[in-house]
C-alpha positions in Angstrom: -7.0 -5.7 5.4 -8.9 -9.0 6.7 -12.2 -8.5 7.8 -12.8 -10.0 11.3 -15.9 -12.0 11.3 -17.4 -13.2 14.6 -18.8 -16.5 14.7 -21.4 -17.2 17.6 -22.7 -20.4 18.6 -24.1 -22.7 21.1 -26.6 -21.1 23.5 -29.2 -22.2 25.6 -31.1 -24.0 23.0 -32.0 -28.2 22.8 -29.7 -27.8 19.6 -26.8 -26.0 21.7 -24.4 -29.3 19.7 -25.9 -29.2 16.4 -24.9 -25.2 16.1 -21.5 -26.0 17.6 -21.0 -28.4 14.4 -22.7 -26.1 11.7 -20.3 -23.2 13.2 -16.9 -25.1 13.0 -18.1 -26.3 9.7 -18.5 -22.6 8.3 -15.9 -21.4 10.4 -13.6 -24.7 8.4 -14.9 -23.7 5.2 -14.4 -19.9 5.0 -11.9 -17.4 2.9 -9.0 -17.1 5.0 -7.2 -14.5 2.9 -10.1 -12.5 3.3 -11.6 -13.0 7.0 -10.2 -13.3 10.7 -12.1 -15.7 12.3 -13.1 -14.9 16.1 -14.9 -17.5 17.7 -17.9 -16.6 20.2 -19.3 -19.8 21.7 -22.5 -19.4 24.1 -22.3 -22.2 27.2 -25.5 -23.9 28.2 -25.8 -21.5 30.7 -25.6 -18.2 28.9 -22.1 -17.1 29.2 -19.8 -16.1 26.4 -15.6 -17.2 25.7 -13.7 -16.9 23.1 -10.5 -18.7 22.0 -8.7 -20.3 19.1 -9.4 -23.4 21.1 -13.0 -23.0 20.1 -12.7 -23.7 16.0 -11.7 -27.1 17.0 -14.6 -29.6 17.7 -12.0 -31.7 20.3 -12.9 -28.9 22.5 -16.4 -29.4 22.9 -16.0 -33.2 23.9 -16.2 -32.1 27.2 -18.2 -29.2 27.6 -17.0 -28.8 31.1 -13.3 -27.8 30.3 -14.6 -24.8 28.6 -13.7 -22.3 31.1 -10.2 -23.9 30.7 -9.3 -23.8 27.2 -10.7 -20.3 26.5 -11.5 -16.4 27.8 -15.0 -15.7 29.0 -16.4 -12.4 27.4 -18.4 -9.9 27.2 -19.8 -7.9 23.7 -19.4 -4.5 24.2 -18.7 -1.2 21.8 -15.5 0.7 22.7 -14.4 3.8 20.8 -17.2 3.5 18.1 -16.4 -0.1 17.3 -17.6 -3.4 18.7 -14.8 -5.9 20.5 -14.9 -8.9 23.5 -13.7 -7.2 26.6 -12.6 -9.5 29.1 -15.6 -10.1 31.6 -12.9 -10.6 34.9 -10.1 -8.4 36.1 -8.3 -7.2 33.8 -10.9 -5.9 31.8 -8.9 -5.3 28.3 -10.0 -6.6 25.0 -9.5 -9.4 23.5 -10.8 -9.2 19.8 -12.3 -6.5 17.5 -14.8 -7.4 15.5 -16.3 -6.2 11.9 -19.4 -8.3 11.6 -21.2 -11.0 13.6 -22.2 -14.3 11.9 -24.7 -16.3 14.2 -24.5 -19.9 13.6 -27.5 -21.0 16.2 -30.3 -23.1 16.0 -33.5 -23.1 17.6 -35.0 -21.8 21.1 -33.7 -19.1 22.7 -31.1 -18.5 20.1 -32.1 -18.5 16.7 -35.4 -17.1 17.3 -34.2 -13.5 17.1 -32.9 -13.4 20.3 -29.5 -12.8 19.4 -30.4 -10.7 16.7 -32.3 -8.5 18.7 -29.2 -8.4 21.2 -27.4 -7.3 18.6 -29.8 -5.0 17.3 -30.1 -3.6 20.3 -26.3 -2.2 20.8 -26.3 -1.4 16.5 -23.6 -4.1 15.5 -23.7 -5.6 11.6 -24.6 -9.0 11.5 -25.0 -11.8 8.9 -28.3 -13.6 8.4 -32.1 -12.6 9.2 -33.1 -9.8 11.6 -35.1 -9.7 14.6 -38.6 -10.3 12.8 -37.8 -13.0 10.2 -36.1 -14.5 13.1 -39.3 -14.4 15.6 -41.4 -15.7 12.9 -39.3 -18.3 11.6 -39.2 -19.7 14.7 -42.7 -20.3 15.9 -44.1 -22.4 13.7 -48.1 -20.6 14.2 -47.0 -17.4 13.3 -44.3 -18.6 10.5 -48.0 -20.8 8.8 -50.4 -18.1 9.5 -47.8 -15.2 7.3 -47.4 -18.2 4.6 -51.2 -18.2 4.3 -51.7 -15.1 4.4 -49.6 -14.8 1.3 -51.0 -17.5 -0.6 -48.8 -19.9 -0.1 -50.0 -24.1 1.1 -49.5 -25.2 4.1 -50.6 -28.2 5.9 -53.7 -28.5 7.9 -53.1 -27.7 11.6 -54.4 -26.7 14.9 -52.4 -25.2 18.1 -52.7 -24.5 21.6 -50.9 -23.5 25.2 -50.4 -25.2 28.2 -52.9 -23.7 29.8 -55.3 -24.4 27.4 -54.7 -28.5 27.9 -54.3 -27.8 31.6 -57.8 -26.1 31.9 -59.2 -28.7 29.1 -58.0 -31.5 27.9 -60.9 -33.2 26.3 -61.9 -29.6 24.5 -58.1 -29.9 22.9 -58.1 -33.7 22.5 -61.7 -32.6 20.5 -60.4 -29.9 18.2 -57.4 -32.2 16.9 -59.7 -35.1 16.6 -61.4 -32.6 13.9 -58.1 -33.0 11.6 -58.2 -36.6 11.3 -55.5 -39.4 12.4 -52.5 -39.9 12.0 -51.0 -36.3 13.2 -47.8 -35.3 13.9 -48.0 -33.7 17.6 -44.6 -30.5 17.9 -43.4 -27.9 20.1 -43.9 -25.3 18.0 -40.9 -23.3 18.9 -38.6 -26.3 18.6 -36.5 -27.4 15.8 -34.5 -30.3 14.8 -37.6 -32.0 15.4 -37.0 -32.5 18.7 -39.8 -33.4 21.2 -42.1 -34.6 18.4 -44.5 -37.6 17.7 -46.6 -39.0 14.8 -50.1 -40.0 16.6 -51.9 -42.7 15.0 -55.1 -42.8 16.9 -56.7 -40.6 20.2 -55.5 -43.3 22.6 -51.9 -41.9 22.0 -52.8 -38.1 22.1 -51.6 -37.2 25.5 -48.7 -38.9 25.6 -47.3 -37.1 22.9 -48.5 -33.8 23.6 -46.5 -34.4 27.4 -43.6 -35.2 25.4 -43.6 -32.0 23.2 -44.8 -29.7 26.4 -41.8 -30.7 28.4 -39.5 -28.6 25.5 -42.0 -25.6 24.7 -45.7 -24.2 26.4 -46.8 -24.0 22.9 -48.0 -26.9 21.1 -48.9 -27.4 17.2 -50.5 -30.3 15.8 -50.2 -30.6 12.4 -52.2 -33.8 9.6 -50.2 -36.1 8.6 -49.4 -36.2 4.7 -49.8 -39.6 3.3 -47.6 -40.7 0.3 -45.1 -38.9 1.2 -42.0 -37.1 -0.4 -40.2 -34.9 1.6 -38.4 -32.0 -0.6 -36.0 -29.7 0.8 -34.7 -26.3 -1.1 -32.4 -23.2 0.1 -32.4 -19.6 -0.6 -30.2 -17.6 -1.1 -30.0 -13.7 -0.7 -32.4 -10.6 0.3 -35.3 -9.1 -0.2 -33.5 -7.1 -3.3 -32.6 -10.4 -5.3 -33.5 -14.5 -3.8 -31.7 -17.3 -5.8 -32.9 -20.7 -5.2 -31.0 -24.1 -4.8 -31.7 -27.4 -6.4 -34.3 -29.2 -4.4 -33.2 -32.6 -2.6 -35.0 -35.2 -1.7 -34.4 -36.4 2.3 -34.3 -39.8 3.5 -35.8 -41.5 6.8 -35.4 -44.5 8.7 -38.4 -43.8 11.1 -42.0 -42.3 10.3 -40.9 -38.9 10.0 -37.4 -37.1 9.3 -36.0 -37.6 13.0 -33.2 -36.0 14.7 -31.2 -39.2 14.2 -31.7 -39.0 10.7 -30.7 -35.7 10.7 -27.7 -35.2 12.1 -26.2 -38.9 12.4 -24.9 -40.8 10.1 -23.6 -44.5 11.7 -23.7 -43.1 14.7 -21.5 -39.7 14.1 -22.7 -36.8 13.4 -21.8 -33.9 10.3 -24.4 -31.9 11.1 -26.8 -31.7 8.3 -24.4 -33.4 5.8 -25.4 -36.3 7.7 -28.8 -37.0 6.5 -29.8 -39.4 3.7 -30.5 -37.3 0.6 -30.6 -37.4 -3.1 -29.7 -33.8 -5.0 -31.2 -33.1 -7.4 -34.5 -34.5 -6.2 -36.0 -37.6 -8.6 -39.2 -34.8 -9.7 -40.4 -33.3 -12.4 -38.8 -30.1 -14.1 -42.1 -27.9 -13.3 -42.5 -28.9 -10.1 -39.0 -28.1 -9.3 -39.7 -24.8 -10.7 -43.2 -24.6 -8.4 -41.0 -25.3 -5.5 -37.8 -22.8 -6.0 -40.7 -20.2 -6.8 -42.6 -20.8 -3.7 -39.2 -20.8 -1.6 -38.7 -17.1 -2.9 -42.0 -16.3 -2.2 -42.0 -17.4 1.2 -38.3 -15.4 1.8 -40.0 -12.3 0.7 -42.7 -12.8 2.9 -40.6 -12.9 6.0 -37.9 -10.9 4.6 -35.2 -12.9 5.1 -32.0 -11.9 4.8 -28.6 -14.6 4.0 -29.0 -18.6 3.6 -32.4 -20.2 4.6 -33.9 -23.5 4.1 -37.2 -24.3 3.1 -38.9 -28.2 3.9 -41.7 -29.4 1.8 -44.2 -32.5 1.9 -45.1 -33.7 -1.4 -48.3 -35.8 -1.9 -47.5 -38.2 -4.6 -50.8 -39.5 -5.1 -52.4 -36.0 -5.8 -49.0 -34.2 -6.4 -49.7 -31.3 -3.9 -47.0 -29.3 -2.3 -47.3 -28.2 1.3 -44.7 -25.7 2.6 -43.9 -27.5 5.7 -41.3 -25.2 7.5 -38.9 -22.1 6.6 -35.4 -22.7 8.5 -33.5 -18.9 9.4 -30.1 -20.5 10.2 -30.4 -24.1 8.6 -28.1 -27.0 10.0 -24.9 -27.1 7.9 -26.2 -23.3 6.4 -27.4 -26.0 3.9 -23.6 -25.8 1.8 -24.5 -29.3 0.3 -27.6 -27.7 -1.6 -25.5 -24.8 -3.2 -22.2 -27.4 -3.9 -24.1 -28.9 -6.8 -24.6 -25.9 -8.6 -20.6 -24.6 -8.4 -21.1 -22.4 -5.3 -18.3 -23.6 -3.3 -19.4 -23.6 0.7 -16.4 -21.0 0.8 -18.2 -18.1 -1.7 -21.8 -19.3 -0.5 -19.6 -17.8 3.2 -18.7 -15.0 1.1 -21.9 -14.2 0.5 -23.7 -14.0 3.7 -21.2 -11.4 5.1 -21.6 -9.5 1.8 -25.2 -9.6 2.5 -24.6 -8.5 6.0 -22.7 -5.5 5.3 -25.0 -4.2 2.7 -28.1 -4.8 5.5 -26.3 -3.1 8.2 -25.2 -0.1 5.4 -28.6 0.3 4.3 -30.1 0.5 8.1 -27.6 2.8 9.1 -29.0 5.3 6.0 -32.2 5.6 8.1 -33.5 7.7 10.9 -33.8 6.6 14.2 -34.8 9.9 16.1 -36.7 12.9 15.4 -35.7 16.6 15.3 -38.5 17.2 17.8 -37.7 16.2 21.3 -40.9 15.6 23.4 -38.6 15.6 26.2 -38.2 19.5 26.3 -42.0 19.6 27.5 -42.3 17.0 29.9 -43.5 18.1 33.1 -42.6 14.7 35.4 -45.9 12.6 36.2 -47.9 15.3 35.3 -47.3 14.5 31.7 -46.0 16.9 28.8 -46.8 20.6 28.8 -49.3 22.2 26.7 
């Protein structure tokens, strides 16, 4: 019997396109003799359809016609098993499903959002949980757990909106103290949206407008100079982490922009769009340095499936810096496993594996004690002694 695997993607997120490609990419690439794909896609505005319709990338040419070439839904569990019910009159179901397989990026989305949604009614799921997700995302907390655990990262300092808004020479100050060029983000962002390299002070607020109109939190990070920008996936849990080869990425503009990312003369493949060369033209032990730093930083965060892990090489004095650890990477990062004769189909394979043996071994523990503090409580006045 098939196992039905629910794809979800979209969402309210600045990369609401970019997960629409990786999913119909995965969804393209999977085991059909083993899996039933059911595809959940999340509008712009936060509500859910399904539809064959859906694996097609036609549909989404014009995201307005959604309504009209697929069933809105809601997730729901219905006789100890989780489906998409219809969300208008009639309310039957549409599609059972076995597993959910996010395929979101960024913001409201990929951040654990969705994981904790679907933590919250107990469905399996493929990928990272709720707190790998969280930390992933936010680009502080993600650098202060790396440090924490030895690992280098580049020099930075952050801030909130309120903080500029209050003062704005006191922040313009304490980035002055890393030294020009920086490179100004949203720190919840990804794709590198909203961000700008800043050459001198006179430029400061101007990017830092640009990067608060996509997130309240801002981090400002040094610029490395003589740069080499390495890129390598992981693979697995917190049991067993297998590292890819590492690849070396390509820009056309100061730093890795979203045009380099995701388009290629002017159409987009998701990540299999950017310029790259695999494996990377380094040496054997640095290579090693970097695939064991990319498992160290997955067992820091406890990652669970397919991440991918962007470094900044110094040439000149050969240091790595652990730039940023992608949850759910554009493409799921197929192109850095294809190399070593894991087909984008098994790499698939996989994932779910890897999401059925997390959801098995959370369902093994506790989640109530045999005490219930409930049998003493006494209303407002507290619990009974």
């Amino acid at each position: 019997m098939k196992i039905n695997v629910g794809f979800i993607f979209g969402g309210i997120s600045t990369e609401h396109e970019i997960s629409i490609i990786s999913a119909i990419q995965a969804m393209n690439n999977i085991d059909n003799d083993k899996y039933e794909i059911v595809a959940i896609y999340i509008s712009k505005d936060g509500n859910f359809y399904t539809g064959d319709n859906l694996k097609n990338i036609e549909t989404f040419k014009n995201l307005k016609l959604i309504n009209k070439n697929a069933t809105e839904v809601v997730i729901t569990k219905k006789d100890n098993s989780f489906c998409l019910m219809k969300k208008h009159i009639p309310y039957n179901t549409v599609s059972k499903i076995d597993i959910f397989f996010p395929v979101l990026h960024g913001y409201n989305t990929e951040d654990g959002s969705i994981a904790g949604f679907l933590e919250t009614i107990g469905a399996p799921y493929c990928e990272s949980d709720l707190y790998a997700s969280a930390i992933g995302q936010d680009k502080v907390f993600q650098k202060a757990v790396l440090k924490e655990n030895g690992i280098n990262v580049v020099p930075y300092y952050y801030f909130y909106e309120s903080d500029y808004l209050a003062d704005s020479d006191e922040i313009i100050k304490n980035v002055s103290k890393l030294k020009y060029p920086v490179i100004v983000k949203p720190a919840r962002q990804g794709s590198s949206v909203g961000i700008s390299v800043v050459n001198n002070k006179n430029n400061l607020c101007e990017a830092i407008e640009e990067a608060l109109n996509y997130d309240e939190k801002i981090i400002v990070e040094k610029v490395i100079e003589n740069l080499k920008e390495l890129n390598c996936s992981v693979l697995g849990d917190n049991y067993h982490y297998e590292a890819s080869l590492i690849e070396q990425v390509y820009s056309s503009d100061e730093i890795l922009s979203f045009k380099d990312k995701y388009l290629s003369n002017g159409k987009s493949k998701g990540m299999a769009s950017t310029g790259r060369k695999v494996p990377a033209d380094i040496s054997k032990k640095l290579t090693c340095e970097i695939q064991d730093i990319s498992i160290k930083a997955c067992k820091a965060l406890n990652t669970t499936g397919v991440v991918r892990i962007d470094y900044l090489l110094d040439e000149k004095t050969n240091e790595v810096y652990l730039n940023e650890l992608n949850i759910i990477p554009g493409s799921l990062s197929f192109y850095l496993w294809t190399p070593t004769g894991i087909s984008y189909k098994d790499m698939l394979s996989q994932i779910i594996d890897l999401g059925i043996k997390k959801y098995q071994n959370k369902s093994k523990k506790s989640t109530s004690f045999e005490s219930n503090v409930l049998e003493g409580f006494n209303g407002s006045k507290g619990v009974k002694k």
